[in-house]
N, C-alpha and C positions, 0 to 999 in steps of 0.2 A: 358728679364723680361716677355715678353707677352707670350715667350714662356713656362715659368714656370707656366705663371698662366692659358695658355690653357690645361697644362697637368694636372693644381690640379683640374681644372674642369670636364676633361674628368674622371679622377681618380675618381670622385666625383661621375657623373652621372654613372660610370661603378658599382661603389662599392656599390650604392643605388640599382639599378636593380637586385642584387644582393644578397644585403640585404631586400629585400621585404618582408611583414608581412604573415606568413604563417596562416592560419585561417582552423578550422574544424568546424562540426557540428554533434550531436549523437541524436538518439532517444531514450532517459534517458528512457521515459515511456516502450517500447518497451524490451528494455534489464532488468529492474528492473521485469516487470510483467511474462518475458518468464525467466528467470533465474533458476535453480532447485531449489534452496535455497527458491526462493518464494510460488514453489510447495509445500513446508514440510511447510510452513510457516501458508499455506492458509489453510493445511489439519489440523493445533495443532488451528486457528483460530477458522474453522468448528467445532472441536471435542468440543472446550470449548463451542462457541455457539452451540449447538446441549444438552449439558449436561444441561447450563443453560435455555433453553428450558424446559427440563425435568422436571425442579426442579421447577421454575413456574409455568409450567403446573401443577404437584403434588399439590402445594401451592392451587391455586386455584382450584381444585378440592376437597379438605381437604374443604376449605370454603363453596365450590357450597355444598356438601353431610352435611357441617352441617346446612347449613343454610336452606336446605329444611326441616332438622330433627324439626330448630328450628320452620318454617312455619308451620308444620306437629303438633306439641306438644306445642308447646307456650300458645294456649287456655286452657292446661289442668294444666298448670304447675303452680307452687305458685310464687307468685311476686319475691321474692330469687332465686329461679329456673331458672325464665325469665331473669331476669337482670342478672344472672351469666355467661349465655348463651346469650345473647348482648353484651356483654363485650368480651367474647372469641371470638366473629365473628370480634368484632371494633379492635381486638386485631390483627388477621390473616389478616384483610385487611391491618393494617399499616404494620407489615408483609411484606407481599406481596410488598407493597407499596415503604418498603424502600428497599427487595432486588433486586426489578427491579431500583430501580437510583445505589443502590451499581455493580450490577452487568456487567451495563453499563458502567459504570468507569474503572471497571476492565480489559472488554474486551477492553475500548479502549487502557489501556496503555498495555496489553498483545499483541494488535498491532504495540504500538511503539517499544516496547522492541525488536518484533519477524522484524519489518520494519528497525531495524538504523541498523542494520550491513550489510542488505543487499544492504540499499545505500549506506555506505561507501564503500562495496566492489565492486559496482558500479563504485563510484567517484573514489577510485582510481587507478583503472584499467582504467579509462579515462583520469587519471593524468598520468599515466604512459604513457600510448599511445600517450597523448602530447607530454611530454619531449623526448619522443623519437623520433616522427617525426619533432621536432624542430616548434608546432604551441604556437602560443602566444595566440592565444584565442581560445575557444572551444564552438560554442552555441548550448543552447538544443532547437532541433527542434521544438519542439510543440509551443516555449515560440519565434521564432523570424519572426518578419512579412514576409520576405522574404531572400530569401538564395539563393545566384547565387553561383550555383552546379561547374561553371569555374573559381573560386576564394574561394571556402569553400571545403575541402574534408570531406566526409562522412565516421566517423568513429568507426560504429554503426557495418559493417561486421567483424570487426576488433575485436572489445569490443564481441562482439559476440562468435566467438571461444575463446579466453581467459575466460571467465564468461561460458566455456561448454552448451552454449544455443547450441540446438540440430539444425542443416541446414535444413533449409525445415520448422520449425515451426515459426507459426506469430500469433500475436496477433488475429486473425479471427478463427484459430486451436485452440487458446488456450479460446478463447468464445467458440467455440464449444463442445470440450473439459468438462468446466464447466456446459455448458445446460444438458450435457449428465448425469453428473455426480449426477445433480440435481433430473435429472429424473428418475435416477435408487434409490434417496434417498428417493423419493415421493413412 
């Protein structure tokens, strides 16, 4: 009998050792931001803000040119004149006023739109890469106080070539990247 129950023991502590909780960790921010799909993403971002720049800018410059006119002519004009001419400026400012809150809206959800596929295609290609190496949990780096590198495998080189982020490019290349991009827009 003791001998049955030192073997369901040993059985026991072999088959735990064995069964140990395998754990990973990704740098979510790192694969999402160097990914290509967020390169086309950041440039349809640019283009819309870049347009509605334009178009505000236009706006209030329509305002500045009449409002100098009205500055300029207002002494000479008949009270119907003036107040037709106040009312168009009170008119261009709300204008103005409401296509910058409209326009703001737009591009944010033009962000989410051009953003949720490329974190699903993120997630799961991180989901895949779990099931595959057999981990039960997967933490993102940014988000966990500390991470022992001899108990958590890093699965971020991995997600990397799958998601075609290019070898050799990081987050530091890819701020540089943007400064530059900026400067030849300036």
């Amino acid at each position: 009998m003791k001998k049955i129950l030192l073997i369901a023991v040993a059985s026991l502590v072999t088959f735990s050792a064995f069964a140990q909780p395998k754990f990973a960790h990704v740098n979510l921010t790192e694969l999402v931001q160097l990914m290509p799909e967020m390169d086309q993403a950041r440039a349809a971002m640019t283009a819309s803000n870049n347009e509605a720049q334009e178009t505000y800018q236009a706006m209030v410059e329509e305002f500045n040119t009449k409002y100098q006119q009205y500055q300029q002519k207002a002494s000479s004009w008949t009270t119907a004149i003036r107040e037709s001419k106040e009312k168009e400026l009170t008119e261009i400012q709300q204008r103005i006023q409401e296509f910058g809150q409209s326009i703001e809206q737009e591009l944010q959800q033009q962000q989410q739109q051009l953003m949720a596929p490329i974190y699903q295609k993120a997630q799961e290609t991180i989901t895949e890469i779990a099931k595959k190496g057999g981990y039960i949990y997967v933490f993102e780096q940014a988000a966990a106080l500390y991470i022992d590198p001899a108990q958590s495998f890093d699965i971020t080189p991995e997600a990397r070539k799958i998601l075609n982020i290019a070898e050799g490019r990081t987050l530091e290349s890819l701020q540089e990247e943007l400064q530059a991009q900026a400067q030849i827009a300036e």
